[in-house]
Each structure stands twice: as structure tokens, then as C-alpha cells.
C-alpha atoms as an extended CHARMM CRD file, in Angstrom:
* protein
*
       149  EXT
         1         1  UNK       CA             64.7870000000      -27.1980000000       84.6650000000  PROA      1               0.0000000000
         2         2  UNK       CA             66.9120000000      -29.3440000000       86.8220000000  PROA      2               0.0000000000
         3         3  UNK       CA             69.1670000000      -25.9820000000       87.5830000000  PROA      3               0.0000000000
         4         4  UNK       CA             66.8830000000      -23.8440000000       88.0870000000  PROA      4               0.0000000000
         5         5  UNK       CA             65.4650000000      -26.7200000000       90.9080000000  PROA      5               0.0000000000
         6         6  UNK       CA             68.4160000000      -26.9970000000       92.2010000000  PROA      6               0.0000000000
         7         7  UNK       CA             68.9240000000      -23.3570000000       92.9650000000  PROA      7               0.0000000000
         8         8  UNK       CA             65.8840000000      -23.6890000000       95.0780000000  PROA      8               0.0000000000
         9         9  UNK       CA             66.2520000000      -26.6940000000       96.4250000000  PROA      9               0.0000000000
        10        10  UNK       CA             68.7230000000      -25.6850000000       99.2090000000  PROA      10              0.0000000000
        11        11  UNK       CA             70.6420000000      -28.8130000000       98.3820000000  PROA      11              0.0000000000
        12        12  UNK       CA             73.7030000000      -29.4070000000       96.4630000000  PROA      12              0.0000000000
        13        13  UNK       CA             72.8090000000      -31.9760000000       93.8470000000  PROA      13              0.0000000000
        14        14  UNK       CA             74.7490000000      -35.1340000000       93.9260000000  PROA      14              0.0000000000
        15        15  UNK       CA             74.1500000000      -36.3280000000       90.5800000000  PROA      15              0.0000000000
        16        16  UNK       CA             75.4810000000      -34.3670000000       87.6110000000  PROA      16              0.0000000000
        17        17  UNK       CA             73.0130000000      -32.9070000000       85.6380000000  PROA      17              0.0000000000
        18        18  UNK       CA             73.2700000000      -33.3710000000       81.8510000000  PROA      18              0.0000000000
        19        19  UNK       CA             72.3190000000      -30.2950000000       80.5650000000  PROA      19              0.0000000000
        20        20  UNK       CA             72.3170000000      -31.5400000000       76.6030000000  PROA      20              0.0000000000
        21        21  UNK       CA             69.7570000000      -34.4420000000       77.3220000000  PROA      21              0.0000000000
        22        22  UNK       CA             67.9690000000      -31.5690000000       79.1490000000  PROA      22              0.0000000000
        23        23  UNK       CA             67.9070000000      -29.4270000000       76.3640000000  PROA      23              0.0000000000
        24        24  UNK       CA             66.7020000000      -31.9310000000       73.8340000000  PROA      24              0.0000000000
        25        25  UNK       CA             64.1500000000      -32.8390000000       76.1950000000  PROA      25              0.0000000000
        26        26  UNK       CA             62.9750000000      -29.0690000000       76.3390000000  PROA      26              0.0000000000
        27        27  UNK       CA             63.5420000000      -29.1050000000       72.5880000000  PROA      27              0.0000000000
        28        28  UNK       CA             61.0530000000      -31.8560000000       72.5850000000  PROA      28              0.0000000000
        29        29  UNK       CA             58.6560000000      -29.9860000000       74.4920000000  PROA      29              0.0000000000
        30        30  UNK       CA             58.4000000000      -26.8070000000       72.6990000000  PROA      30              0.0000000000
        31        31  UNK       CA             59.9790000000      -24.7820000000       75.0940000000  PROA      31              0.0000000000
        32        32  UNK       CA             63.2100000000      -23.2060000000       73.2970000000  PROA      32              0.0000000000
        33        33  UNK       CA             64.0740000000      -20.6660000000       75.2750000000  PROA      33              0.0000000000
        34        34  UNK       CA             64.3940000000      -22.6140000000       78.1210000000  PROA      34              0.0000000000
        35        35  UNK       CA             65.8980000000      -25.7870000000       75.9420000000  PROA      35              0.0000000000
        36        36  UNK       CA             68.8460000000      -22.5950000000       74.7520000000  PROA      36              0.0000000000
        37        37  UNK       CA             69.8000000000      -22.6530000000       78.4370000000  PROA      37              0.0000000000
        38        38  UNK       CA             70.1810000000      -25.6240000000       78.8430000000  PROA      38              0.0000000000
        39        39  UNK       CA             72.4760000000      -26.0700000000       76.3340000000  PROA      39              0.0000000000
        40        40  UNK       CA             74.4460000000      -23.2750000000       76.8750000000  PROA      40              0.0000000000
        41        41  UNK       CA             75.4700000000      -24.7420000000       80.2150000000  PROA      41              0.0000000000
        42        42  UNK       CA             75.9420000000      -27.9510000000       78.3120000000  PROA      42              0.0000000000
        43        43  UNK       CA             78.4730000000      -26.0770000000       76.2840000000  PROA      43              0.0000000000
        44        44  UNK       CA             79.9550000000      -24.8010000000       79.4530000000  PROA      44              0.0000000000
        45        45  UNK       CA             80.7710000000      -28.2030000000       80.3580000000  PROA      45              0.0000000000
        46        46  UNK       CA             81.8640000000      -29.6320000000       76.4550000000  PROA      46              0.0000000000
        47        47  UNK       CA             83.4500000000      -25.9450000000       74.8540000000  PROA      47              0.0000000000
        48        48  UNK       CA             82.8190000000      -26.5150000000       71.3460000000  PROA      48              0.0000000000
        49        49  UNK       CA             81.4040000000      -29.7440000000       70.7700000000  PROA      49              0.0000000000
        50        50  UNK       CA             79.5590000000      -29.4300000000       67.5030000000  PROA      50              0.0000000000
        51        51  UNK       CA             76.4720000000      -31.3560000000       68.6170000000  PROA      51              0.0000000000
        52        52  UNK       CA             75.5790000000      -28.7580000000       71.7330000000  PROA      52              0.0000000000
        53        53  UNK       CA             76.3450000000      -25.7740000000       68.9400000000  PROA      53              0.0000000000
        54        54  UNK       CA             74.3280000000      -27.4880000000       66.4330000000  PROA      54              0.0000000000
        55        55  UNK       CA             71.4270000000      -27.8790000000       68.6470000000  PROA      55              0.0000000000
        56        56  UNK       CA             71.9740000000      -24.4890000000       69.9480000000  PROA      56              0.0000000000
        57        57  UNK       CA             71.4630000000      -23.1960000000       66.1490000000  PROA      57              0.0000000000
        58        58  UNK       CA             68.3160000000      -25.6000000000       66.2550000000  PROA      58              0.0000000000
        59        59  UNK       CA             66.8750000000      -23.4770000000       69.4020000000  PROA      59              0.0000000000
        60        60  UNK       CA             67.6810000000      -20.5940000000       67.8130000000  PROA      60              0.0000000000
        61        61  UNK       CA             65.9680000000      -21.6050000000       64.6670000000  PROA      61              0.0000000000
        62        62  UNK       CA             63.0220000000      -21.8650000000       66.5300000000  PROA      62              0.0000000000
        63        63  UNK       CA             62.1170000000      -18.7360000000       68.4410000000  PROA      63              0.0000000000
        64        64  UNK       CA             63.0080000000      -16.7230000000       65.3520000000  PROA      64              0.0000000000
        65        65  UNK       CA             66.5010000000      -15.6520000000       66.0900000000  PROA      65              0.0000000000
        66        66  UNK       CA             67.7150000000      -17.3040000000       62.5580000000  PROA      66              0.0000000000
        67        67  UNK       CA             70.8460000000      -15.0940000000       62.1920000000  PROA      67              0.0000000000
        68        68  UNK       CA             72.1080000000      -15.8940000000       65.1300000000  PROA      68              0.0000000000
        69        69  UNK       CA             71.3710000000      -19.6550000000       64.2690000000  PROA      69              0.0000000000
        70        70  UNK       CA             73.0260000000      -19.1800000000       60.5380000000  PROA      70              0.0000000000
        71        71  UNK       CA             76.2700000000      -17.4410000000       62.6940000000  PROA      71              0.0000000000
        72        72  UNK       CA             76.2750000000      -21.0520000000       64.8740000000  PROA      72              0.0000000000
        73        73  UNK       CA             75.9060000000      -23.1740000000       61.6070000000  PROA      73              0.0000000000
        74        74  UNK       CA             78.8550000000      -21.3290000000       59.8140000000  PROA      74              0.0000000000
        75        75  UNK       CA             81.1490000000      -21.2290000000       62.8630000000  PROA      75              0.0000000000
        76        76  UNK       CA             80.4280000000      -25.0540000000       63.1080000000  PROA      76              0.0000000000
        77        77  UNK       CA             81.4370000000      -25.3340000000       59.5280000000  PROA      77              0.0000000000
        78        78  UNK       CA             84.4700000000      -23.4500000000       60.1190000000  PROA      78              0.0000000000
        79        79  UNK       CA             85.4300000000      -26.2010000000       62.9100000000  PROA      79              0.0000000000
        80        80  UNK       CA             84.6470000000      -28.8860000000       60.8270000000  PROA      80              0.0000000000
        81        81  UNK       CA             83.0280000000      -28.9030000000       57.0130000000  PROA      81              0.0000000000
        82        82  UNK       CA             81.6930000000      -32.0180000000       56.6120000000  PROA      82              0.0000000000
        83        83  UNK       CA             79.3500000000      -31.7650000000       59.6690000000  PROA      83              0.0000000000
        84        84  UNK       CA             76.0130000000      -32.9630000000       57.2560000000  PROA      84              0.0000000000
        85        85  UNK       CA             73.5410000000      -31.4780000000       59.7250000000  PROA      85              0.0000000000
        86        86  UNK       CA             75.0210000000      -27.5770000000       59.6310000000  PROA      86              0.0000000000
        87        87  UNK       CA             75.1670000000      -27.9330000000       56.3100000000  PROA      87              0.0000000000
        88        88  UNK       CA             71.6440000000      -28.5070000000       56.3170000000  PROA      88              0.0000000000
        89        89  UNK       CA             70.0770000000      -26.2170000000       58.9080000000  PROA      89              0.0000000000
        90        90  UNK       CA             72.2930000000      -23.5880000000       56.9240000000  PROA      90              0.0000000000
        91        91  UNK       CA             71.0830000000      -23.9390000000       54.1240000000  PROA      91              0.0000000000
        92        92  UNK       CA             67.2510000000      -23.9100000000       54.7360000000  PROA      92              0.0000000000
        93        93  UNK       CA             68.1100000000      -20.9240000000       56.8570000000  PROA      93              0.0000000000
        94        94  UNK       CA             69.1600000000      -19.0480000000       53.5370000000  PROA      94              0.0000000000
        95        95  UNK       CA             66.7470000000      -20.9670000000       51.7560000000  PROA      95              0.0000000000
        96        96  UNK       CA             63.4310000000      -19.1520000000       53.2940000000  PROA      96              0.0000000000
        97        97  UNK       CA             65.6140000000      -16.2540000000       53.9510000000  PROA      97              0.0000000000
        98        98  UNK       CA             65.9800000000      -15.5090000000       50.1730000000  PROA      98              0.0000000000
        99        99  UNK       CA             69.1200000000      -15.4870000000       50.0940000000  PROA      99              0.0000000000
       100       100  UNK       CA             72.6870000000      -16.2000000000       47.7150000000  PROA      100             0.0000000000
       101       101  UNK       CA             70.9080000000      -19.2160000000       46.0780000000  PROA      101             0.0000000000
       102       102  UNK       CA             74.6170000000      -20.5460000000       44.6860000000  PROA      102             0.0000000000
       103       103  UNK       CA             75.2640000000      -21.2750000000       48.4850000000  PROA      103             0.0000000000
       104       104  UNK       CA             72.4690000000      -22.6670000000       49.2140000000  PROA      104             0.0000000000
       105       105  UNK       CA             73.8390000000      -25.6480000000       46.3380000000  PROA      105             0.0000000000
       106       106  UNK       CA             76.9450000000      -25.4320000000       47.5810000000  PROA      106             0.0000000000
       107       107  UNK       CA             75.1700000000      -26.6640000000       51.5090000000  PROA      107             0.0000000000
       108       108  UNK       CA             72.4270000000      -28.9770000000       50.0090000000  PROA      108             0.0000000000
       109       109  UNK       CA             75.2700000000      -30.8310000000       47.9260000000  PROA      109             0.0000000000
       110       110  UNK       CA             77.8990000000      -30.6540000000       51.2750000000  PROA      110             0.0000000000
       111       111  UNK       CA             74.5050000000      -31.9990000000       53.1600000000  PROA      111             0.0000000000
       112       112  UNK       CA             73.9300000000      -34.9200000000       50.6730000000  PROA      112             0.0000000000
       113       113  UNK       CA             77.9140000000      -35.4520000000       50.3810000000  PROA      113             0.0000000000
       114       114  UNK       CA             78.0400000000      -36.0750000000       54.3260000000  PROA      114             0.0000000000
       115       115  UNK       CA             74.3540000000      -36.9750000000       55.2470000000  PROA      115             0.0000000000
       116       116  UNK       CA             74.6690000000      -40.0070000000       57.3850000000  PROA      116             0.0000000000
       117       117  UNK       CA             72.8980000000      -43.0660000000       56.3380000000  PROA      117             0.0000000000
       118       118  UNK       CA             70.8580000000      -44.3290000000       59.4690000000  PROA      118             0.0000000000
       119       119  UNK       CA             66.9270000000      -44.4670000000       59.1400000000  PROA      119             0.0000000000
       120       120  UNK       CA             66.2470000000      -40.8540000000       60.9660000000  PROA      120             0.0000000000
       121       121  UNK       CA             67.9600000000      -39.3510000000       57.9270000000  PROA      121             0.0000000000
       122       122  UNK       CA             66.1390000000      -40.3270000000       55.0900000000  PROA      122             0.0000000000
       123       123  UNK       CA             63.4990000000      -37.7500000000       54.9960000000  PROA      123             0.0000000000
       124       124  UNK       CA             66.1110000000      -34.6980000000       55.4710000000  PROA      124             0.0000000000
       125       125  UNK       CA             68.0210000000      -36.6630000000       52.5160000000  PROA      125             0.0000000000
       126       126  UNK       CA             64.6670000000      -36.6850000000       50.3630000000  PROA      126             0.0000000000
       127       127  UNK       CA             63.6080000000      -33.0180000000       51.1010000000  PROA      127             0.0000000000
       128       128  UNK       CA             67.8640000000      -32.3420000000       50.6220000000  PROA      128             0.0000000000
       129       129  UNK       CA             67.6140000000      -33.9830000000       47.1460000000  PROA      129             0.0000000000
       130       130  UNK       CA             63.9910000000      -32.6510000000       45.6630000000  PROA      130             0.0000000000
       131       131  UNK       CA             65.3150000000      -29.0610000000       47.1140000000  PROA      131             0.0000000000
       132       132  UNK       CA             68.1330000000      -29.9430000000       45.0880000000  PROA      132             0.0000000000
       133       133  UNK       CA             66.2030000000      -30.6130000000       41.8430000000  PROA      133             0.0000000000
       134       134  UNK       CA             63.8710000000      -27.5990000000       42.2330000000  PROA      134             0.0000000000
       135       135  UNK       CA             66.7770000000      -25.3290000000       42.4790000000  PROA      135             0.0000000000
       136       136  UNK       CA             69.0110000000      -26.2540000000       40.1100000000  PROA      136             0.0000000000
       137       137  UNK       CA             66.6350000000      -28.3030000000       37.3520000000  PROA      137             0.0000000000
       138       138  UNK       CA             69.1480000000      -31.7790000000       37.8520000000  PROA      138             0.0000000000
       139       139  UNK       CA             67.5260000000      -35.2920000000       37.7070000000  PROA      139             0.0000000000
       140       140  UNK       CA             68.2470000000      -36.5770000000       40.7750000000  PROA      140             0.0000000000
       141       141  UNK       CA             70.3000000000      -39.3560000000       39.7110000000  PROA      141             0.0000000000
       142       142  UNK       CA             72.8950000000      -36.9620000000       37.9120000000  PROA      142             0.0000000000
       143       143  UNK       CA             73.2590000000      -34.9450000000       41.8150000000  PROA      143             0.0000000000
       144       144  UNK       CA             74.7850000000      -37.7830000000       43.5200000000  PROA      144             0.0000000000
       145       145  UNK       CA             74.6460000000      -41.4880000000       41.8250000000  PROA      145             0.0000000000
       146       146  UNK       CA             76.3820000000      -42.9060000000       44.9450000000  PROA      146             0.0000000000
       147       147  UNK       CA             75.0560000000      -41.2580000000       47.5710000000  PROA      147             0.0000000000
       148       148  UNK       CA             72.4220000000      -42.9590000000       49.6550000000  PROA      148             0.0000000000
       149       149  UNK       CA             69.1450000000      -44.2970000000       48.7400000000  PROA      149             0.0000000000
């Protein structure tokens, strides 16, 4: 990690390090833990920018700590609600964790409301929409008729 290298290095380092593309990089790489530091300093540097905390929820997520990822996702929400991707990552969060199903809806249909249309979100729209269905028995043309797709 370019800190951690830095800390070593007995050198100051001239160029800035950006800790987000860092952590995605780690993120990319399967190592979490290290990918949550990197964003944490990220956040350090951008206090309470919504992509680092989403990302942070993400990391989270992934080494099992998914309370502390469903706390990120709902203090994201509270900053801003139509953030598609909380909405999301909440909701499949209470999803496997058996939880209220009623807000589990209430995310998918924020998700769908919100969910941006570029190519990379098509198949989180599909698995949104046929998670949709399963729960709550709608064709999928009555959820959202103008939504994308």
C-alpha cells in the first residue's frame, strides 16, 4: 500500500497518493482489509463523500462485518436518499440477513427509483427487479413501467 511504502521509504512522497483509487484497486484484488484502509484515509481527505462511505460499506460487506456495513449504508441514506447504490447494498444486507422484509421493498423500489442507467448497472437493475417480483408476487411491468430497460 502506497502508505504503508512510504512510511518505509525514508522519503517524503511528492506525489499525492489517492487513497480511493487505492482502495478500489485493493477491492479489486481481494484484499479488504487492506482496501478499508485505504479508504478510510481517503475519507480523511473527502469527510463524507458518499462514494468513499459507500465503498467503505462494500469492504465491510466483504470480510463479514455486515452491520457495520448496513450502519454505513443507512448513514449514507440519511445524507442523501436517493443514493441508488446504498439503497441497494442495504437492502441485500437485510435481504440474507432475514430481516424486516417491508424494508427491504421499500430499498429495492428506492434502488430501481434512482438506479442509474449506464451499461454497468443493468445486471444490479435485473437482480433489483426479479428480487422485486419474488418478494412481493408483482409482474415486473406493474413495479416500475418507466424505469429503465
Amino acid at each position: 500500500m502506497a502508505w504503508w511504502k512510504r512510511l518505509f521509504s525514508g522519503r517524503r512522497a511528492e506525489a499525492r497518493v489517492d487513497y480511493y483509487r487505492e482502495g478500489i484497486e485493493l477491492m479489486a484484488e481481494g484484499k479488504y482489509h487492506e482496501a478499508l484502509t485505504s479508504f478510510r484515509l481517503a475519507l480523511r481527505e473527502l469527510p463524507g463523500d458518499a462514494t468513499v462511505l459507500q465503498q467503505i460499506a462494500i469492504a465491510y460487506t466483504r470480510i463479514g462485518m455486515t452491520d457495520e456495513a448496513a450502519k454505513t449504508y443507512r448513514h449514507v441514506l440519511q445524507r442523501d436518499p436517493t443514493l441508488a447504490g446504498a439503497h441497494y447494498g442495504l437492502a441485500f444486507l437485510l435481504l440474507r440477513a432475514g430481516l424486516d422484509e417491508n424494508e427491504v421493498v421499500a430499498h429495492l423500489r428506492a434502488f430501481l427509483q434512482y438506479a442509474p442507467a449506464d451499461p454497468e448497472a443493468v445486471r444490479h437493475v435485473e437482480h433489483a427487479r426479479e428480487t422485486l417480483v419474488a418478494l412481493t408476487g408483482d409482474a415486473p411491468q406493474q413495479l416500475f413501467p418507466d424505469s429503465h430497460g
